[in-house]
DOZA-324471 format. One record per residue (C-alpha): x, y, z; residue in one letter. Coordinates in Angstrom, 3 decimals. Example, Ala and Ser with C-alpha at 12.3 -4.5 7.8 and 13.67 -1.06 7.14 Angstrom:
2
<r><px>12.300</px><py>-4.500</py><pz>7.800</pz><aa>a</aa></r>
<r><px>13.670</px><py>-1.060</py><pz>7.140</pz><aa>s</aa></r>
This chain:
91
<r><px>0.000</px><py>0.000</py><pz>0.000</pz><aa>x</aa></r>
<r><px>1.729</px><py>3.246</py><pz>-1.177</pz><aa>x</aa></r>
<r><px>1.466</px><py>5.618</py><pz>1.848</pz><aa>x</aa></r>
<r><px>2.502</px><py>9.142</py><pz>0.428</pz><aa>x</aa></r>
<r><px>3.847</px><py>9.902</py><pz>-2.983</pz><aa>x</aa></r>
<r><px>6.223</px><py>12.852</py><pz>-3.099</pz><aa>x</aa></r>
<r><px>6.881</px><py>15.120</py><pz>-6.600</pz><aa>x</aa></r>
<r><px>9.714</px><py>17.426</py><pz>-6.726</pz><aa>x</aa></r>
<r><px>10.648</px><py>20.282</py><pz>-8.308</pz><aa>x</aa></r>
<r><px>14.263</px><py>21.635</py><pz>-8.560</pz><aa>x</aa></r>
<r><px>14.634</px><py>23.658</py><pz>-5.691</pz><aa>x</aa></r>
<r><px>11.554</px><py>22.456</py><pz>-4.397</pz><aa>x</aa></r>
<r><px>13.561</px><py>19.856</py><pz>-1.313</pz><aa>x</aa></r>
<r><px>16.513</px><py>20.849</py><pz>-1.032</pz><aa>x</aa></r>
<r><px>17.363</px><py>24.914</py><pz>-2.617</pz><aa>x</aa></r>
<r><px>20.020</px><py>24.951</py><pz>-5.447</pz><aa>x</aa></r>
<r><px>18.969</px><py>27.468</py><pz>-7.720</pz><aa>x</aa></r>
<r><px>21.964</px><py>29.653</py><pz>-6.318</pz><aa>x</aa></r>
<r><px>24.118</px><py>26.603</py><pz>-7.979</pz><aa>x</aa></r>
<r><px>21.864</px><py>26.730</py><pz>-10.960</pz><aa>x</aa></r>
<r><px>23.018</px><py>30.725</py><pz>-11.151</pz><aa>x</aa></r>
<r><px>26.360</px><py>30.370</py><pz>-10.531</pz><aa>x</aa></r>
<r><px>26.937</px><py>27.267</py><pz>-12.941</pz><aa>x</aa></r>
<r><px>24.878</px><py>29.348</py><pz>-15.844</pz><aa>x</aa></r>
<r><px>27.423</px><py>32.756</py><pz>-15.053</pz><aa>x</aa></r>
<r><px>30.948</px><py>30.146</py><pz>-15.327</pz><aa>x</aa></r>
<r><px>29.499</px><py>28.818</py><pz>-18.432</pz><aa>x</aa></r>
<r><px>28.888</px><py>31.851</py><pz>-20.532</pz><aa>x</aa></r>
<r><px>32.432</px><py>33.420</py><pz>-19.366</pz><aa>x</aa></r>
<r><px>33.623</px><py>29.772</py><pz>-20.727</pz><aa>x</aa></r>
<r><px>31.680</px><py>30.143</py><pz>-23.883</pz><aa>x</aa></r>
<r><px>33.335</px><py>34.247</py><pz>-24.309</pz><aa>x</aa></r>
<r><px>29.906</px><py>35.844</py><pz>-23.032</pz><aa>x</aa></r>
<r><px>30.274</px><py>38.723</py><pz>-20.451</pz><aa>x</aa></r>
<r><px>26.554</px><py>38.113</py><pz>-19.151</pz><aa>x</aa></r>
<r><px>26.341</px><py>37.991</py><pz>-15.568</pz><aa>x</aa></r>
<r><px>22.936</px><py>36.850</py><pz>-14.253</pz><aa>x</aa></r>
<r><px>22.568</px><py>38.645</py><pz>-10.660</pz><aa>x</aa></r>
<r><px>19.980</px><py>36.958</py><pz>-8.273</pz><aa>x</aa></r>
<r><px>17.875</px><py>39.678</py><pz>-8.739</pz><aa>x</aa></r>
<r><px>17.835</px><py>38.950</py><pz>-12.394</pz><aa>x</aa></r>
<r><px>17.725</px><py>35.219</py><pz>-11.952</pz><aa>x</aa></r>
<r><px>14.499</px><py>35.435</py><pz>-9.833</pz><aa>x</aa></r>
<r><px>13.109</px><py>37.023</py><pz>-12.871</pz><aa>x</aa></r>
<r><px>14.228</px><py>34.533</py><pz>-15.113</pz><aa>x</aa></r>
<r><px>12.541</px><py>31.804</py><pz>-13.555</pz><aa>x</aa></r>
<r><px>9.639</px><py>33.234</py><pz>-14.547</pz><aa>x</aa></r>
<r><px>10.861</px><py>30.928</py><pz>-17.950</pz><aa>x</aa></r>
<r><px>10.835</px><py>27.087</py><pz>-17.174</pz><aa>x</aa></r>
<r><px>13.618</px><py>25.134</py><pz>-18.571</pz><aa>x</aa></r>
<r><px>17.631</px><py>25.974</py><pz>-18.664</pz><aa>x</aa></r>
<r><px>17.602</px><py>26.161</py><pz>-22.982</pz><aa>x</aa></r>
<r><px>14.589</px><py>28.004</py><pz>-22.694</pz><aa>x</aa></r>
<r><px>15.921</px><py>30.704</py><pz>-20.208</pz><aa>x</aa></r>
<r><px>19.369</px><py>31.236</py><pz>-22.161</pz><aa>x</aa></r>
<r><px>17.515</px><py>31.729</py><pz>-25.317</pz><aa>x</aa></r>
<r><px>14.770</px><py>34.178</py><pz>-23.806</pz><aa>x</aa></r>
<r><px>17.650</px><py>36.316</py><pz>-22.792</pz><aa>x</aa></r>
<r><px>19.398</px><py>36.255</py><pz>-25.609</pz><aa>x</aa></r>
<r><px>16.197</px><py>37.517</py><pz>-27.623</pz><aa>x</aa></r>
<r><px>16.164</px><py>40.578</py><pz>-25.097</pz><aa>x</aa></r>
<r><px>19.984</px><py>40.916</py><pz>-26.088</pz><aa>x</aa></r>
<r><px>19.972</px><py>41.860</py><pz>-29.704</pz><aa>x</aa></r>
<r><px>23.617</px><py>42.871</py><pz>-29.943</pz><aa>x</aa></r>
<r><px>24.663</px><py>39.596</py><pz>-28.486</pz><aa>x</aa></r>
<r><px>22.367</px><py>37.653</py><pz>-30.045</pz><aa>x</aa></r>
<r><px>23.931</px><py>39.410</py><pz>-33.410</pz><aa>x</aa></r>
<r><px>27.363</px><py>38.271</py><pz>-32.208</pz><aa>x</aa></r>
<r><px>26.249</px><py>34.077</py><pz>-31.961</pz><aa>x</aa></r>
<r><px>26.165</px><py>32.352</py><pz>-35.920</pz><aa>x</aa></r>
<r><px>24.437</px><py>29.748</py><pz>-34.708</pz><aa>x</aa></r>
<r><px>21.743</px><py>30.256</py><pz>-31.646</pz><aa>x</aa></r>
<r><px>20.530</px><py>26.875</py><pz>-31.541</pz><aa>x</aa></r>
<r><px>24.265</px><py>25.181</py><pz>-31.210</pz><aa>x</aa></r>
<r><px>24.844</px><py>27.396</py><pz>-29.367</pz><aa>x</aa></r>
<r><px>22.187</px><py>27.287</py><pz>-26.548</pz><aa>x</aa></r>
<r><px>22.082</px><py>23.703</py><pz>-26.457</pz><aa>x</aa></r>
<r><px>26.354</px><py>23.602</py><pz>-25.959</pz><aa>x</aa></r>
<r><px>26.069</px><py>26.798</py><pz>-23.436</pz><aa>x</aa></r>
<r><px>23.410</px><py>24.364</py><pz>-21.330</pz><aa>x</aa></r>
<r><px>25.505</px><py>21.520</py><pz>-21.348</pz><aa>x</aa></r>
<r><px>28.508</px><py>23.387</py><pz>-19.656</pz><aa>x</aa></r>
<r><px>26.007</px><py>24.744</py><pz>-17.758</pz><aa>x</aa></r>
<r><px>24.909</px><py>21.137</py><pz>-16.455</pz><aa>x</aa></r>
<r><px>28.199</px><py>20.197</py><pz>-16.011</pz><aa>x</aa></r>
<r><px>29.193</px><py>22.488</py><pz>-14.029</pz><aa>x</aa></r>
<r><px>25.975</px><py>22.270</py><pz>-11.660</pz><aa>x</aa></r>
<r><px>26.721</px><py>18.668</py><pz>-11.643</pz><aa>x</aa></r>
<r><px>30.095</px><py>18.920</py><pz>-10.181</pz><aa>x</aa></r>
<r><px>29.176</px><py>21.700</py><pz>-7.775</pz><aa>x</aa></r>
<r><px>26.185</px><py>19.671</py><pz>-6.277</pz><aa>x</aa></r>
């Protein structure tokens, strides 16, 4: 007999979006971006689920950088795997 069933959220047990922050900032110095997401402006960007989603969202309200990337798609998806990396090894 199943007693309790128990859905989670990141961030919802145990709170690592400080981690999720800190990994996104190391990975777009390591892929030659200057952005700098303060906690401020993370809290706002969680308003946009999903890691991919939230790079791309702030690239579109970045026209200059978004200019400066040849291929957005590449390079979201690579930016969010150093990203996860990164988290990974921190946590």
């Amino acid at each position: 007999m199943i007693k309790a069933i128990l859905f989670d959220v990141d961030g919802t047990l145990s709170e690592t979006e400080e981690i999720h922050r800190k990994s996104f900032n190391q990975a777009f110095g390591i892929h030659g971006l200057t952005w700098h997401w303060s906690r401020a402006d993370y809290r706002k960007l969680l308003d946009v689920s999903g890691g991919k989603e939230r790079i791309r969202f702030y690239l579109s309200a970045h026209p200059d950088d978004f200019l400066l990337i040849k291929h957005v798609d590449q390079f979201v998806r690579s930016a969010h795997k150093t990203k996860t990396d990164i988290y990974t090894r921190l946590v």
